[in-house]
C-alpha positions as CSV (number, residue, x, y, z in Angstrom):
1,X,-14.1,-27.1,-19.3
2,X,-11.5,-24.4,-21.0
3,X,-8.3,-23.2,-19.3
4,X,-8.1,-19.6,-18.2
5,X,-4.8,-18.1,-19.2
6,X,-2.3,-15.8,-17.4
7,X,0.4,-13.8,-18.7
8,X,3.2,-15.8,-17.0
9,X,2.0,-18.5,-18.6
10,X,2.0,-17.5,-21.8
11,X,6.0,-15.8,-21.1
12,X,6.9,-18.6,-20.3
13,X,6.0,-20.5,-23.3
14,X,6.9,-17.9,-25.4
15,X,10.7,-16.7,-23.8
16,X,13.0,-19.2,-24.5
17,X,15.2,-18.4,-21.5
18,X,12.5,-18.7,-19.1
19,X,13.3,-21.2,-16.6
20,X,9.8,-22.9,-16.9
21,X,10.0,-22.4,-21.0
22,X,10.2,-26.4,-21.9
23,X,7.5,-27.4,-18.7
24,X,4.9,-24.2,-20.5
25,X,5.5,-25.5,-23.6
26,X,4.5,-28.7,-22.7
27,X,1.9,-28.5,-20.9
28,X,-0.1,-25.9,-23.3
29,X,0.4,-28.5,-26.1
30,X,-1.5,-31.9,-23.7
31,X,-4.1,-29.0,-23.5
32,X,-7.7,-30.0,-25.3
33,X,-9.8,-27.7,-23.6
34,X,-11.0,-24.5,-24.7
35,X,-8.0,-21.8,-24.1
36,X,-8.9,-18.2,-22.8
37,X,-7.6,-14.8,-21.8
38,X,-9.5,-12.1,-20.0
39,X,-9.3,-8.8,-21.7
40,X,-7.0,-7.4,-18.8
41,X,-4.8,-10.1,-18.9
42,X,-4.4,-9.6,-22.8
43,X,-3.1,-6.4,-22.4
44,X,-1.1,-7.4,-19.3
45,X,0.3,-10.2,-21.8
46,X,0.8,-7.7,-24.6
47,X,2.5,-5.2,-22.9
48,X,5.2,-7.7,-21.1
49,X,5.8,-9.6,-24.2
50,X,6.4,-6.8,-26.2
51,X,8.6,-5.5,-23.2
52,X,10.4,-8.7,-23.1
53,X,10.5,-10.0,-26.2
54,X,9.4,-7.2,-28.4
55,X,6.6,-7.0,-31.3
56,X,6.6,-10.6,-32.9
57,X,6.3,-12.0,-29.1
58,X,3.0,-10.0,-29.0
59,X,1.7,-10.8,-32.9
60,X,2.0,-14.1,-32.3
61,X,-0.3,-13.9,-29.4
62,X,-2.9,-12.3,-31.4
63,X,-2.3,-14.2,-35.0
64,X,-3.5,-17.2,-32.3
65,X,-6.2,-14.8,-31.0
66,X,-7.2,-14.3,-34.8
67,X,-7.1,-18.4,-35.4
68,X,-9.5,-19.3,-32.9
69,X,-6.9,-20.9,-30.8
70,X,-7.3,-18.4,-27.9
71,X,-10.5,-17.1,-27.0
72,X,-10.8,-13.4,-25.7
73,X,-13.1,-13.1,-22.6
């Protein structure tokens, strides 16, 4: 099975003063299954993070991309 991500998800994780920061955090790193992110969502994800958080927020995303550890769909 892999987990299908959504760009609150990955805010949250990422924005240390979200409320459900810690709980994302978490619960991404218990996570053995596959992790992916639809092409829409990634660009939903990149333009929020880089809104909220600015450009780091949004390398990050795609130096995990580049790793293997998130899988575009």
């Amino acid at each position: 099975m892999a987990v299908l991500l959504d760009a609150s998800a990955v805010l949250a994780a990422a924005d240390t003063a979200d409320l459900n920061h810690a709980a994302a955090r978490a619960w991404l790193a218990r996570i053995d299954e596959p992790l992916l992110i639809g092409a829409l969502t990634l660009a939903e994800t990149d333009h929020v993070l880089q809104r909220e958080l600015g450009l780091n927020a949004s390398l990050a995303v795609l130096a995990a991309i580049a790793s293997g550890a998130i899988r575009v769909i």
